[in-house]
Steps between C-alpha positions, in 0.01 A plus 500: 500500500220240550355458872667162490785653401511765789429232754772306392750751526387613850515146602888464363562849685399426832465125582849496629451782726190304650720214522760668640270626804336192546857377558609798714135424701482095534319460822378836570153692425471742287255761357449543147544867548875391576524305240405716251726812620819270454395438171439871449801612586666265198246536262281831556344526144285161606104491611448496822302159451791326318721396814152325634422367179852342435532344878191295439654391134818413663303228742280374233825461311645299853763779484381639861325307806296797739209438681188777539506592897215842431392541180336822624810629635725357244703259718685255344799263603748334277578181532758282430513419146337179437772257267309439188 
């Protein structure tokens, strides 16, 4: 399996999870620590980087509206999802 390949089939694996937690956490902060434990706990065999790495896709992809609060400490807020 091509790198491509492997990224593609991490994305299809967890994007909904993401999505589902950014629904679950409209309005509220959250660390990407916490974020990347509920992914875990659906999809264990995954890097650690992945859930971080797929958030970020998911806004450039308008999927997801968050906002940086500490980049240092990982802070982040979702949004309401912009209408495209």
């Amino acid at each position: 399996m091509t790198d491509r390949e492997e990224r593609a089939r991490v994305r299809a694996k967890i994007a909904s999870i993401i999505l589902d937690f950014a629904r679950q956490n409209t309005g509220r902060m959250f660390h990407v620590e916490s974020l990347r434990v509920h992914v875990l706990k659906s999809a264990p065999d995954i890097a650690p980087d992945s859930p971080g790495r797929i958030l970020r896709l998911l806004r450039q992809q308008g999927k997801l509206n968050y906002v940086v609060i500490d980049r240092r400490d990982s802070l982040y807020l979702f949004k309401a999802r912009v209408p495209a």
